[in-house]
C-alpha positions in Angstrom: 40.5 82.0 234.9 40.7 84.2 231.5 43.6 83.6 229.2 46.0 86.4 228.9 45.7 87.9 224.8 47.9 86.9 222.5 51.2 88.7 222.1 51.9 90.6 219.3 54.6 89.6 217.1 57.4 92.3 216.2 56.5 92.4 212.8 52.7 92.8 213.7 53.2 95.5 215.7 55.4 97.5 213.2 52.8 96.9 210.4 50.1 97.8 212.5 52.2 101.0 213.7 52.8 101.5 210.1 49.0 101.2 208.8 47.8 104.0 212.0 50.9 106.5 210.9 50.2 106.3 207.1 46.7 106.8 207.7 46.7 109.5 210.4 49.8 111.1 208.9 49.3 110.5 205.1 50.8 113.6 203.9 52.5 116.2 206.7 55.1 119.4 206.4 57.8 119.1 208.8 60.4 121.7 209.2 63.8 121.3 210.7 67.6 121.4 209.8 69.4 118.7 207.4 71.7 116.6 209.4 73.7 113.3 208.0 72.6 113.7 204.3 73.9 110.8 202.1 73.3 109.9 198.6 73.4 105.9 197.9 75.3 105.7 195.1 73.9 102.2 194.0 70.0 103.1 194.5 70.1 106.8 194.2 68.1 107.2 197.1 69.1 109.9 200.1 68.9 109.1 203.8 68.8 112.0 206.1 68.0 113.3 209.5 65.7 116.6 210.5 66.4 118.4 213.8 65.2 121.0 215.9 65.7 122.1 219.3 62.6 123.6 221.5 63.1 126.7 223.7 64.9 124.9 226.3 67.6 123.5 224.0 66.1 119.7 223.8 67.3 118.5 220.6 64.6 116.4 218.5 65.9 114.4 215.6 63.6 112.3 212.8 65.0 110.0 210.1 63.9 110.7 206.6 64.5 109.4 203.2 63.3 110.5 199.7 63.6 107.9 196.8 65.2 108.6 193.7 62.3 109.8 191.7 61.0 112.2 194.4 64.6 113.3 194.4 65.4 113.5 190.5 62.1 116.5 190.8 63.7 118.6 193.6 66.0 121.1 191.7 68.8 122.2 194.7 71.0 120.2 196.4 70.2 119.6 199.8 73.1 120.0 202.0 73.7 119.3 205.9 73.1 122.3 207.8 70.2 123.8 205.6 67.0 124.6 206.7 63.8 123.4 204.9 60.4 121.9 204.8 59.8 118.3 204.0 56.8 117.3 203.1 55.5 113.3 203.0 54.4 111.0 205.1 55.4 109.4 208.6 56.2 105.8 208.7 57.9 103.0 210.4 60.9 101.1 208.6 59.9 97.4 209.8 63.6 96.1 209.4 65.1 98.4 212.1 61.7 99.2 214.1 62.6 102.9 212.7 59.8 106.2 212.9 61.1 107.8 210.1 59.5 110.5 207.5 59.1 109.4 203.1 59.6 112.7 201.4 58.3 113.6 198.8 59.4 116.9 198.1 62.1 119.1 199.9 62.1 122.7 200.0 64.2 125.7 201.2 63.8 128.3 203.8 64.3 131.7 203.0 64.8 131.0 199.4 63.2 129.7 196.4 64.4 126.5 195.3 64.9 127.6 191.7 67.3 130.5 192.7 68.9 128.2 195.5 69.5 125.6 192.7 71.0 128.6 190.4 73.3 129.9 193.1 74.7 126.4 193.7 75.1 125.5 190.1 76.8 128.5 189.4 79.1 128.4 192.5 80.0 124.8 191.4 80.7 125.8 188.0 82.8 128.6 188.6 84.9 126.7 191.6 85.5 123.8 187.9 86.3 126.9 186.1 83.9 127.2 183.1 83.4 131.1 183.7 87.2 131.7 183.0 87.2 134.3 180.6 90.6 132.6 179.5 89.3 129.2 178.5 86.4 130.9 176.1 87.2 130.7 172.2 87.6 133.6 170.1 84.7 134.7 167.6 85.4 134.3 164.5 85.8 137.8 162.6 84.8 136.2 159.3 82.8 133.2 159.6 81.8 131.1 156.5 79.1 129.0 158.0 77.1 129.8 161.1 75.2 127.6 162.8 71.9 128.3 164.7 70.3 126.1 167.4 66.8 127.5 168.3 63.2 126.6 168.1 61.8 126.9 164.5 58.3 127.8 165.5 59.8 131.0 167.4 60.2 134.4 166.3 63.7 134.3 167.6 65.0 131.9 164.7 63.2 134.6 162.0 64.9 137.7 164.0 68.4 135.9 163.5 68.0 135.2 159.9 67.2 138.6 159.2 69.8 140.5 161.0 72.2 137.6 159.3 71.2 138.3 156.2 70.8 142.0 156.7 74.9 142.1 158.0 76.5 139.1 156.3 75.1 137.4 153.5 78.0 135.5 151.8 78.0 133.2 155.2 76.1 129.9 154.7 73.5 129.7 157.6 72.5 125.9 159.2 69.6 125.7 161.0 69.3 123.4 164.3 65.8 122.6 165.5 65.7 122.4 169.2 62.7 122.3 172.4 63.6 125.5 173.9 61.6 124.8 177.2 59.9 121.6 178.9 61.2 118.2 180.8 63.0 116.9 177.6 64.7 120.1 176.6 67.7 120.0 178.0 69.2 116.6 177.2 67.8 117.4 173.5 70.1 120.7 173.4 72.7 118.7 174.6 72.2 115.8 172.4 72.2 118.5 169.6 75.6 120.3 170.9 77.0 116.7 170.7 76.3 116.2 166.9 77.3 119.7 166.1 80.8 118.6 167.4 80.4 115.2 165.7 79.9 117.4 162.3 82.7 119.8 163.1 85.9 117.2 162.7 84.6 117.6 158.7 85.8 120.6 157.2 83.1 120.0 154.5 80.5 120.3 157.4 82.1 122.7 160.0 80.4 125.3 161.7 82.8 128.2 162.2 80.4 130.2 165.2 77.0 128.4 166.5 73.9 130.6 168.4 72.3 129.6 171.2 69.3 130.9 172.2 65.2 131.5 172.5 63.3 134.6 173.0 62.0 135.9 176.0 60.0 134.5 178.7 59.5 133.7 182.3 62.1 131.9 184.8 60.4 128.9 184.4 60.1 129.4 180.5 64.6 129.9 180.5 65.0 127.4 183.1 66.5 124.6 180.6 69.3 127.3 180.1 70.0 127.0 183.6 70.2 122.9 183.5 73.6 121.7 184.3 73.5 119.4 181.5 73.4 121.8 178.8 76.4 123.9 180.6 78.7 121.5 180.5 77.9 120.8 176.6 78.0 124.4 175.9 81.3 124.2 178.0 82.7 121.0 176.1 81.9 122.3 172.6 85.4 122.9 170.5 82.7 124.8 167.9 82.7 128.8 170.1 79.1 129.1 170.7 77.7 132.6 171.5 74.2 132.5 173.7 71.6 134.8 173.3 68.7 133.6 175.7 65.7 136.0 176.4 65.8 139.8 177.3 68.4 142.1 178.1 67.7 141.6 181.7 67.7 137.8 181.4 70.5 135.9 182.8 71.1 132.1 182.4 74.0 129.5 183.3 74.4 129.0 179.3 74.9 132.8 179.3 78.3 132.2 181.7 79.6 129.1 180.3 79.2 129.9 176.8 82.2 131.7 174.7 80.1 134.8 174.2 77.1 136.6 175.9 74.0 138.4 173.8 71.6 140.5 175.4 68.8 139.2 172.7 68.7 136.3 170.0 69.0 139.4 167.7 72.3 140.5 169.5 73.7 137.1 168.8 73.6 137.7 165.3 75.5 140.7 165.7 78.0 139.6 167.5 78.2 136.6 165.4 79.1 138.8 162.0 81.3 141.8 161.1 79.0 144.4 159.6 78.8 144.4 155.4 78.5 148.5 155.7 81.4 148.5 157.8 83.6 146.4 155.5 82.4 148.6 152.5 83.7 151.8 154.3 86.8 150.0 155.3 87.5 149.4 151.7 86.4 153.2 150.7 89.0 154.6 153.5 91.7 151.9 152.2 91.6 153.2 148.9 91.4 157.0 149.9 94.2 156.6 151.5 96.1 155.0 148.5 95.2 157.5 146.5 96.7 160.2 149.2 99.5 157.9 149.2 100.4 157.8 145.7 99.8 161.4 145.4 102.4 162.5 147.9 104.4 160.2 146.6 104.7 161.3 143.3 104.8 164.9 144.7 107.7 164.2 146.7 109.3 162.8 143.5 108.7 165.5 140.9 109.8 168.3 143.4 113.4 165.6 143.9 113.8 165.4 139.7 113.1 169.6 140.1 116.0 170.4 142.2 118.0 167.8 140.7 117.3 169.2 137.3 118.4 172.9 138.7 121.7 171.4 139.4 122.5 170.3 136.1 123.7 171.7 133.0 120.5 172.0 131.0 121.7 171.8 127.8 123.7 168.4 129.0 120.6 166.7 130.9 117.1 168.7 129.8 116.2 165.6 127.3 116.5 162.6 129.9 115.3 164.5 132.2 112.2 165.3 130.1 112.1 161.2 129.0 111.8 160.7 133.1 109.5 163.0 133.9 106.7 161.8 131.0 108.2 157.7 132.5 107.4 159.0 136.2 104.0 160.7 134.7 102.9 157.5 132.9 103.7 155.1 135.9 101.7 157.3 137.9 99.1 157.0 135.3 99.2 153.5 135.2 99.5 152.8 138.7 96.1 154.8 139.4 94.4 153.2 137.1 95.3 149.6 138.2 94.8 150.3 141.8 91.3 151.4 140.7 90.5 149.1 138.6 91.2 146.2 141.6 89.7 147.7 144.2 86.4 148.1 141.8 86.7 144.5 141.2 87.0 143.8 144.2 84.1 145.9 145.3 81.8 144.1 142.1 83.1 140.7 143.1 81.8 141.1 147.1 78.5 142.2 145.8 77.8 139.6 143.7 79.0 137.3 146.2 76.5 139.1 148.8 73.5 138.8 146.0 74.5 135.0 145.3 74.1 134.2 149.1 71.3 136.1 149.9 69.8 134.4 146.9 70.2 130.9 148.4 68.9 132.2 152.3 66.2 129.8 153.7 63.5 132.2 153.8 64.6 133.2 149.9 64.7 129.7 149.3 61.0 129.5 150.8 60.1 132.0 148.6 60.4 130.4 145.3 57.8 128.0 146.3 60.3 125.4 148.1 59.0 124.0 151.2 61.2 122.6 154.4 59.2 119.1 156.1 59.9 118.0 159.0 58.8 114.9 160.9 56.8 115.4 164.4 57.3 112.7 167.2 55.5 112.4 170.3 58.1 114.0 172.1 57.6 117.7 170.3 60.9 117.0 168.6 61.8 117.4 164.9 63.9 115.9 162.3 64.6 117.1 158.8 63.1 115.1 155.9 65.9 114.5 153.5 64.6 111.9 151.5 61.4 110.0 151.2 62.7 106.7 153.0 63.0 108.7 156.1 59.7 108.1 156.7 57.7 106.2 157.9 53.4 105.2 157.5 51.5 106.8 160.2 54.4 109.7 160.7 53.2 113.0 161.6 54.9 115.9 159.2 55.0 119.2 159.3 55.7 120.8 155.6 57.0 124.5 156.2 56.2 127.4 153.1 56.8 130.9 152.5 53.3 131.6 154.4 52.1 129.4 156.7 52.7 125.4 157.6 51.1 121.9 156.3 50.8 118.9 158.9 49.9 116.1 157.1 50.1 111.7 157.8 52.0 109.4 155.8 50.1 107.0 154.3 
């Protein structure tokens, strides 16, 4: 008589289950509808079920889970009730004796998960109330110091320094180096927005207006303008930030939340300045219209002393009345020369002023033979070299001229 086999034990037979899924299954798209989606707040893993029903109305369901990682990478938020494709592989959970499905990735039907993850940002966002045109500062009509938080190895940062300097050069202009694009980009901008605060409660270090912004480039290029990180700091800033990111066509989340939109990096600086040539004609049609002042005035005067001078004896009055008309006559004199005089003071002072700044500009500054160093890490990010025990042996720098760059090693 044979002996019967041995039996297997339960966690045998759920490894061995386990070993032929994994293998035969290693990697499998599976499409159904989200049902009893829950994030663990501890782990940051998400449990969730997928179900379909078949042309007779049998309902199929599968448990699924995608670990925090896996999850960190998938840019919507999944939601119960949303159809998608997950794709992983099938397993068994040995603790419950569960079939269920390890995502790896998630991804929408119907939509593409970038514009699915805009929609549902903005929607959020707007339901907080960041887009509220009534909690946006006002733009400062005559800002000291402006602040600009771009990529320094762009064209955009050169565009803005030239239409700066081109509309408002008495204005003191700081430079912010920030990644514009990549994995890192966003808490950088944000890390930056927080120091810009930081810097803003001193008055010796305030920025009255900050830019925002990159040039052109694809969805995926503008997509850190769209990361709900950098909204909120663009949304928390007390500094009023206006965001010029990409093209005319381009639209991001920073363009909503921030205090002002641009259509270009170069629009930015527009709207960040009144325009010098404007100012000047303002000041021309002031005084014109002094000057027509003044002259009615005094017409209105002389013909009053006339018919007051008809009315009197002019034997009895003819000398004080002469006195007051050469008085009203010298006053006049003296007025127009004075007003003149200030306003062409005024007019030499805000040129100098202009010529003084535009003097000092960074890329005037870079033309004297002065040279801007920065130190390169790993990451792609930079940090201004202020003094020599900033650095470090083995440091990478990069020494910026007029013409061209240096990247040299500490030694």
């Amino acid at each position: 008589m044979s002996e019967s086999p041995r039996p297997f034990t339960v966690g045998e037979i759920c490894a061995d289950v386990r070993g032929r899924l994994e293998k035969h299954f290693a990697s499998v798209d599976i499409l159904g509808e989200v049902t009893n989606f829950t994030k663990n707040a501890a782990s940051g893993h998400a449990y969730f079920s997928l179900r379909d029903r078949d042309e007779r109305g049998s309902e199929s369901v599968l448990s699924a889970l995608i670990f925090k990682a896996d999850l960190s990478r998938v840019k919507f938020e999944p939601r119960n009730g949303m159809r998608l494709v997950a794709t992983g592989k099938l397993t068994i959970y040995s603790q419950q004796g569960r079939f269920q499905l390890q995502a790896r990735a998630l991804r929408p039907i119907g939509i593409g998960e970038r514009e699915l993850a805009f929609q549902q940002l903005q929607e959020k966002l707007r339901a907080e109330g960041l887009f509220d045109p009534m909690r946006k500062r006002q733009i400062p009509r005559f800002p000291a110091r402006i602040g600009v938080a771009t990529s320094t190895s762009g064209s955009a940062v050169r565009d803005i320094l030239e239409k700066l300097r081109e509309r408002w050069p008495i204005a003191e202009v700081r430079i912010f180096a920030i990644p514009v694009q990549g994995e890192r980009a966003a808490s950088a901008i944000a890390a930056t927005l927080a120091w810009i605060n930081t810097l803003a409660q001193d008055p010796d270090h305030r920025i009255d207006v900050l830019i925002l912004g990159r040039g052109g480039g694809s969805v995926e290029d503008l997509w850190t303008f769209n990361e709900e990180i950098v909204a909120r700091a663009v949304a928390s800033s007390v500094v009023p930030i206006i965001s010029g990111v990409g093209h005319e066509d381009d639209r991001t989340i920073c363009d909503l939340v921030a205090d002002q939109r641009a259509l270009t990096p170069t629009d930015a600086a527009i709207k960040a300045t009144p325009s010098r040539t404007e100012i000047l004609d303002l000041v021309l049609y002031a005084r014109q219209r002094l000057d027509r002042s003044m002259r009615d005035r005094f017409e209105d005067l002389q013909t009053d002393l006339r018919h007051a001078k008809a009315r009197l004896r002019r034997d009895v009055l003819k000398l004080h009345l002469d006195a007051l008309s050469r008085r009203v006559s010298t006053s006049r004199e003296r007025l127009k020369r004075h007003t003149i005089g200030t306003l062409e003071k005024m007019h030499l002072r805000l040129r100098a002023l202009a010529a003084r700044l535009d003097a000092v500009s960074p890329l005037q500054v870079l033309g004297r033979g002065y040279s801007l160093t920065q130190v390169l890490d790993d990451s792609g990010a930079r940090k201004i070299v202020f003094d020599a025990t900033d650095v470090q042996p083995g440091q990478k720098l990069e020494t910026t001229l007029a013409r061209g760059r240096i990247v040299s090693i500490v030694t």
